[in-house]
C-alpha positions in Angstrom: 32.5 102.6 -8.9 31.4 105.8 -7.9 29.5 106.9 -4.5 27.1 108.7 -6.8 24.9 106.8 -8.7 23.4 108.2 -12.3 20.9 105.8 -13.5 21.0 107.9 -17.3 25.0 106.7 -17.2 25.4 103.5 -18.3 29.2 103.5 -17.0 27.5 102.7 -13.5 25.5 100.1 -14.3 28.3 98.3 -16.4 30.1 99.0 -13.1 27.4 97.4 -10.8 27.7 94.0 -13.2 25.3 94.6 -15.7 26.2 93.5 -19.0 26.8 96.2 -21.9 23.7 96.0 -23.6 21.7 95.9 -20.0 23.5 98.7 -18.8 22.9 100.7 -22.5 18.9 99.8 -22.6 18.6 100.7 -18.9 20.5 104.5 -19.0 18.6 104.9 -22.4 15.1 104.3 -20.6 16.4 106.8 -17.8 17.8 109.8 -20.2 14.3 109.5 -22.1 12.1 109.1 -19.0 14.2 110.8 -15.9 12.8 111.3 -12.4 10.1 114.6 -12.1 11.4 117.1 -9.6 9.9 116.6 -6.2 7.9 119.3 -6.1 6.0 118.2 -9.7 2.3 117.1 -8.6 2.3 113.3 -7.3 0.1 112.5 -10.4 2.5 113.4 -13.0 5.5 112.1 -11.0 3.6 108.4 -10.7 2.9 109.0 -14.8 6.5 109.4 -15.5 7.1 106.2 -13.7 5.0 104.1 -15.0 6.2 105.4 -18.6 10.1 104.1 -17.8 8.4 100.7 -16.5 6.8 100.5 -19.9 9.8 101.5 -21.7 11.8 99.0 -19.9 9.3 95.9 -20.0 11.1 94.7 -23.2 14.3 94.5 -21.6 13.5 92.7 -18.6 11.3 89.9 -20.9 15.4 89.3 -22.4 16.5 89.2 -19.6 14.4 86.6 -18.6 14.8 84.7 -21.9 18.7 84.9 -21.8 18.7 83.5 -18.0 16.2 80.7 -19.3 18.7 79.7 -22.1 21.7 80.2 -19.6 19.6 77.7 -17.1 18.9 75.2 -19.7 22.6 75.3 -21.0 24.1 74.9 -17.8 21.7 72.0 -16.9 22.6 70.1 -20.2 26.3 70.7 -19.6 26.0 68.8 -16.5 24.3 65.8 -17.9 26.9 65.5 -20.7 29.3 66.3 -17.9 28.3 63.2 -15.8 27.8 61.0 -18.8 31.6 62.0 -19.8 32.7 61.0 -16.3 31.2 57.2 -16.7 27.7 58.0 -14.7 25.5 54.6 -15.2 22.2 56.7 -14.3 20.1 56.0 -17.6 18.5 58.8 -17.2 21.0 61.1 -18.8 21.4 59.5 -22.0 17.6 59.3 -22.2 17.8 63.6 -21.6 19.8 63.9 -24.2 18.2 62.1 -26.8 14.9 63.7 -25.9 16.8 67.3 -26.7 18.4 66.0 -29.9 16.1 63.9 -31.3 12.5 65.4 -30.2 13.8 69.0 -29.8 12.4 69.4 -25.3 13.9 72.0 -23.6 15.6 71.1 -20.5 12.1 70.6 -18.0 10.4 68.5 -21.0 13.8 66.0 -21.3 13.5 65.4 -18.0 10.1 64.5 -18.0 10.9 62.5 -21.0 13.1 60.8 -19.4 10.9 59.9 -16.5 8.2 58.3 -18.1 11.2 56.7 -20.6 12.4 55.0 -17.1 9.0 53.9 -15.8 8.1 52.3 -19.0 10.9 50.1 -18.9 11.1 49.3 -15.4 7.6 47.9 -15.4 5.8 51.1 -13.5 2.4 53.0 -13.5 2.3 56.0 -15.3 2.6 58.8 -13.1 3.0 62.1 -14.9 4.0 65.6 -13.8 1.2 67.4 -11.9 -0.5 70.0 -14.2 0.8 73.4 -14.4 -0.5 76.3 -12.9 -3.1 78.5 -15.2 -1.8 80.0 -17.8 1.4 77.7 -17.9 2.3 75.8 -21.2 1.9 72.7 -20.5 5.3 71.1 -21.6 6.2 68.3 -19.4 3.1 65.8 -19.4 3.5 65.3 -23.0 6.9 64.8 -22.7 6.8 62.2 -19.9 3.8 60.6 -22.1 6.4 59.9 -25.5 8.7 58.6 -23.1 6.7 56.3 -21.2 5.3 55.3 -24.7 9.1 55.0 -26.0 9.9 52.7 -23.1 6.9 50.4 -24.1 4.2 51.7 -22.4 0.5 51.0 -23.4 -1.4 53.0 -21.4 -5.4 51.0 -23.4 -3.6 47.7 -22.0 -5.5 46.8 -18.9 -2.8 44.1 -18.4 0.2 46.9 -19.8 1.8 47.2 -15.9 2.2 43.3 -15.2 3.4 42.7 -18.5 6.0 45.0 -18.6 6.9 44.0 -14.4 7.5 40.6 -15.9 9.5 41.9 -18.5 11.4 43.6 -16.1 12.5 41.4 -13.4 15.4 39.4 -13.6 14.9 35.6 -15.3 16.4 33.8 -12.5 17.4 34.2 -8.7 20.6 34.6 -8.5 22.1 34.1 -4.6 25.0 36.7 -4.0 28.2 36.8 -3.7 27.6 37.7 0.0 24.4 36.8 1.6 23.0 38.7 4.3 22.8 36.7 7.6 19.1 36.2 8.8 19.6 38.2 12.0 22.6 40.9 12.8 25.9 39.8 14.3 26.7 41.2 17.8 29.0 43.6 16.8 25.7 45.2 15.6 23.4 44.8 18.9 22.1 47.9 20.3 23.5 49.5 23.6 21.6 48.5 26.8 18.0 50.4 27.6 15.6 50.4 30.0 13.0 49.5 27.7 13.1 46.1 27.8 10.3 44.1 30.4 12.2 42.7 33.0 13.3 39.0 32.9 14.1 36.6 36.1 18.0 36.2 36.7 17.9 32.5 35.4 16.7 33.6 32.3 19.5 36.1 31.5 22.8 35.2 29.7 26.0 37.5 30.1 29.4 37.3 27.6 32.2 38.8 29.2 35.2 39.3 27.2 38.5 37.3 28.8 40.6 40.9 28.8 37.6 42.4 31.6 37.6 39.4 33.4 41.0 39.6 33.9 41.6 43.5 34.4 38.0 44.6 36.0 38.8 47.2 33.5 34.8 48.5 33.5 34.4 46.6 36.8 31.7 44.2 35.3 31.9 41.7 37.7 31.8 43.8 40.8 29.0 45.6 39.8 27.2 42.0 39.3 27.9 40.2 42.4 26.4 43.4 44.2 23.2 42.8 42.5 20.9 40.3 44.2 19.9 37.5 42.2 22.8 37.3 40.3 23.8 33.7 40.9 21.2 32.3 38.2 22.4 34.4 35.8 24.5 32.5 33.0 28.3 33.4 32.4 30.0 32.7 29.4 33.3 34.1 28.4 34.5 35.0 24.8 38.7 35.1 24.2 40.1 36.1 21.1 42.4 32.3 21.1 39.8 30.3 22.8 36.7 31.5 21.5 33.4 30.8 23.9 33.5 29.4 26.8 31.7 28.7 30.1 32.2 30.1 33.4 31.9 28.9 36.6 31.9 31.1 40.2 34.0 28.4 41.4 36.3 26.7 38.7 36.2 29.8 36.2 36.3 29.0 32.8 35.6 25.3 31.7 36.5 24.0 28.8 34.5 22.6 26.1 33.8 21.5 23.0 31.9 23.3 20.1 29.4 20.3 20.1 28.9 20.4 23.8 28.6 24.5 24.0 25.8 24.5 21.4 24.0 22.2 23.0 24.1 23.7 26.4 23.1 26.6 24.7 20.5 25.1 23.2 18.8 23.8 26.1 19.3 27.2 27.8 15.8 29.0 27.9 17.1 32.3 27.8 15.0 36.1 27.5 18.1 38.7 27.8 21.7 38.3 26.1 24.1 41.2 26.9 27.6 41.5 25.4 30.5 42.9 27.2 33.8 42.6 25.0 36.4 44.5 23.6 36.5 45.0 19.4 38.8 42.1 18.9 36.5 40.0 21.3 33.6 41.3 19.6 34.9 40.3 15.8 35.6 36.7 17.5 31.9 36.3 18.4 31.0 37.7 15.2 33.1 34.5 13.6 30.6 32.4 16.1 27.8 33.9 16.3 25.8 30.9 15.1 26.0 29.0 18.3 24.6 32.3 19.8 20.4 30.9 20.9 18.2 33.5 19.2 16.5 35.5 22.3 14.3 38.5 22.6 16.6 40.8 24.0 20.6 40.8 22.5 22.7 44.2 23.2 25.8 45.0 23.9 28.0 47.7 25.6 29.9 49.9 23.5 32.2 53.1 23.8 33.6 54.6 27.1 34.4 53.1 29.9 32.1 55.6 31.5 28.8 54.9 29.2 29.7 50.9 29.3 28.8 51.3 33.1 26.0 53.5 33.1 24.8 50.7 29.9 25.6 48.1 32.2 23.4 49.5 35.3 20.3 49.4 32.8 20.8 45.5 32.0 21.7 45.0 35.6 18.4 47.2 37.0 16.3 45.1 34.4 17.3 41.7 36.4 14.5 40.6 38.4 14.9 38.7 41.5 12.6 36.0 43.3 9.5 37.7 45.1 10.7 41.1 43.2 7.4 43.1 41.6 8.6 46.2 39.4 7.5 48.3 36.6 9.4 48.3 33.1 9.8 51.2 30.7 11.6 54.3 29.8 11.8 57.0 32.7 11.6 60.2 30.8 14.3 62.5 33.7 14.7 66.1 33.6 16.9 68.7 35.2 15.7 72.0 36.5 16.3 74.6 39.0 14.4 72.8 41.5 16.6 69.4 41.2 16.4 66.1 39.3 12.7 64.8 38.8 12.2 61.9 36.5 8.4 60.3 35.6 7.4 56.8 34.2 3.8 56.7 34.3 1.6 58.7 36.2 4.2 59.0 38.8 6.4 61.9 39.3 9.7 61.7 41.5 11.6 64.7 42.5 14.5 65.9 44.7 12.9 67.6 47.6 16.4 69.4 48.7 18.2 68.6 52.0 16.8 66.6 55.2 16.1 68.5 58.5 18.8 66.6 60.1 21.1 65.1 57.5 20.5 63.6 54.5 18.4 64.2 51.1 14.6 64.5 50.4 13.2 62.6 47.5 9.7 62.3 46.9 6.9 60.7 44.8 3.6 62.2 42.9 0.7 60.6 41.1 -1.1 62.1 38.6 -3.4 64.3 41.1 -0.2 66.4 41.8 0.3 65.3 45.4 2.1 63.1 47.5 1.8 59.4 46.3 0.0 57.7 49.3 -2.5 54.7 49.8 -0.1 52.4 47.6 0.7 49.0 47.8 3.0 46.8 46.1 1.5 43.4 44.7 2.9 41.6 47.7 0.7 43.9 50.1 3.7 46.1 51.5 3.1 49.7 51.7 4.9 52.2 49.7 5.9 55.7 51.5 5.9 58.4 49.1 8.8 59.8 50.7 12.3 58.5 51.6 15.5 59.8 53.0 19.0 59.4 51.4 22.9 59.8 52.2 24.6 60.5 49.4 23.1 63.0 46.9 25.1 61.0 44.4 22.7 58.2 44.5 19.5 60.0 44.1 19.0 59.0 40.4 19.5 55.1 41.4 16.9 55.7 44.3 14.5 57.9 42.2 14.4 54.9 39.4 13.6 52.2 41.9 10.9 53.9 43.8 9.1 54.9 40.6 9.6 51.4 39.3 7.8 50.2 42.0 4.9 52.7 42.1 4.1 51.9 38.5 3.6 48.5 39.8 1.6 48.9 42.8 -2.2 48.7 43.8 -3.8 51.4 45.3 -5.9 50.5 47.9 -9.1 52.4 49.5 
């Protein structure tokens, strides 16, 4: 390849990749039509043009035909390819019989072989859309034999139900595997703080034996420090001793699979959460029809670090005697100006350091400004701006205080 290029040589197309009799044609159109000098007038120049274009008009129309025919070979190649290889899509067998037996090219097969399929399946006709002006129009016949070979009768009013009959299977057959009604709780979502919030007594906790023995994740800790916690329901899960009860006091008490179901039973529970490792986990799977079916069942899953933060959602989502909060996804965001996070029409932000010590956070309604005049159900007035320690703890705050403005009255 040469850094000159003559379009009248045909030794530089052929070394450019066009084949022999492209690169003949093209330096032939050239060497009879070359370029005007550039000072020949612009009308003569755009004459000479357009007489190459003409000259070479037949050429490109082979070239289109021969990529066509390379398209169409390659495409039939693959079918007989995958049929070779044991595919089971009927499809294929039906392309090839349309090209052998009925003479499509490759888009009319496929078509064929379409309508081929919805005949016998016990479908509406649906052909291709029509073609563009101008188009042959090559495929809606095609899909029309085949629907017809597949036992179509497009004059029956009655065609479509007969052949869905025809097509679905003669008797149930249950499998091998049934699916179980509702998922196990290996397959439970992760914790959210979607969820409404239920009462304490309403709330059911599994803790795997290995983190009540360890405080691995520090479950337990985090639990007691909640208030409210004591109606909460404990159960344990071991991978030996399966489910069991647990008491504050005696720990966990042994019991019967008779006895546990019942109690479980009578148990009128709102929010199940799952704490376990994956050996734990596959033992409750094994038992999971004891399980009451609630409206809320999640578990924790992966890091230590995420099982935590999961944990603080089902734990924030615990509602105490007398306690009045909002429910709901708070949407947070961090820019320059801090942390902000909104649920509602309320807005809290990190206000940057106290005067003295400490850290600002505030609240926003919807008007933009500071959130006063509000109430909580109870009649105890909400101030739109509080003071913290520990930087640290400004999401925790910043969820409670919009929590409770999105329940509050606003009096006056």
């Amino acid at each position: 390849m040469t850094d000159t290029f003559n379009p009248a040589d045909a030794g530089c197309w052929m070394a450019r990749g066009r084949p022999a009799h492209h690169a003949h044609a093209l330096a032939d159109a050239w060497r009879r039509f070359p370029d005007l000098p550039n000072d020949a007038p612009l009308d003569a120049r755009m004459a000479r043009g357009r007489e190459r274009v003409q000259a070479l008009r037949p050429l490109h129309e082979a070239i289109g035909l021969e990529t066509e025919r390379q398209r169409q070979s390659t495409n039939f190649a693959c079918i007989e390819r995958q049929i070779a290889e044991g595919s089971t899509d009927s499809r294929n067998p039906a392309i090839l019989h349309a090209r052998d037996v009925h003479g499509y090219d490759w888009d009319a097969a496929v078509a064929y072989a379409n309508g081929l399929y919805a005949g016998r399946a016990g479908w509406e006709s649906r052909p291709p859309s029509p073609p563009c002006a101008g188009e042959p129009d090559v495929r809606r016949p095609a899909y029309h034999q085949g629907f017809l070979d597949g036992g179509g009768q497009p004059d029956d009013i009655f065609d479509v139900a007969r052949r869905s009959f025809a097509a679905a299977p003669s008797e149930f057959k249950c499998p091998d595997n049934p699916r179980v009604a509702r998922p196990l709780p290996g397959q439970w979502p992760g914790p959210t703080d979607t969820p409404a919030p239920v009462s304490w007594h309403r709330r059911l906790l599994i803790l795997g034996a290995s983190e009540r023995e360890t405080g691995a994740i520090g479950i337990l800790a985090m639990l007691r420090a909640r208030p409210g916690h004591e109606d909460a329901t404990l159960y344990v899960i071991g991978t030996e001793s399966g489910l069991r009860p647990h008491s504050a006091t005696i720990g966990v008490i042994p019991d019967d699979g008779a006895a546990l179901r019942e109690r479980l039973r009578q148990g009128d529970y709102t929010d199940l959460l799952v704490v376990a490792d994956d050996a734990e986990l596959r033992r409750l799977d094994a038992d999971a029809d004891i399980l009451p079916l609630v409206r809320t069942m999640e578990r924790t899953r992966n890091s230590v670090l995420q099982q935590r933060a999961q944990f603080r959602l089902w734990l924030a989502r615990g509602r105490a005697p007398g306690d009045q909060f909002a429910a709901g996804h708070i949407r947070w965001s961090k820019m320059a100006a801090g942390l902000s996070g909104r649920l509602g029409d309320f807005t809290a932000r990190y206000a940057g350091p106290a005067q003295h010590r400490g850290h600002r956070i505030i609240v926003e309604d919807a008007s933009g400004g500071l959130a006063h005049g509000y109430r909580t159900p109870l009649g105890q007035e909400l101030h739109p701006e509080i003071v913290i320690g520990n930087k640290a703890h400004a999401r925790a705050a910043m969820a409670d205080l919009l929590r409770q403005y999105a329940a509050s009255l606003r009096l006056g």
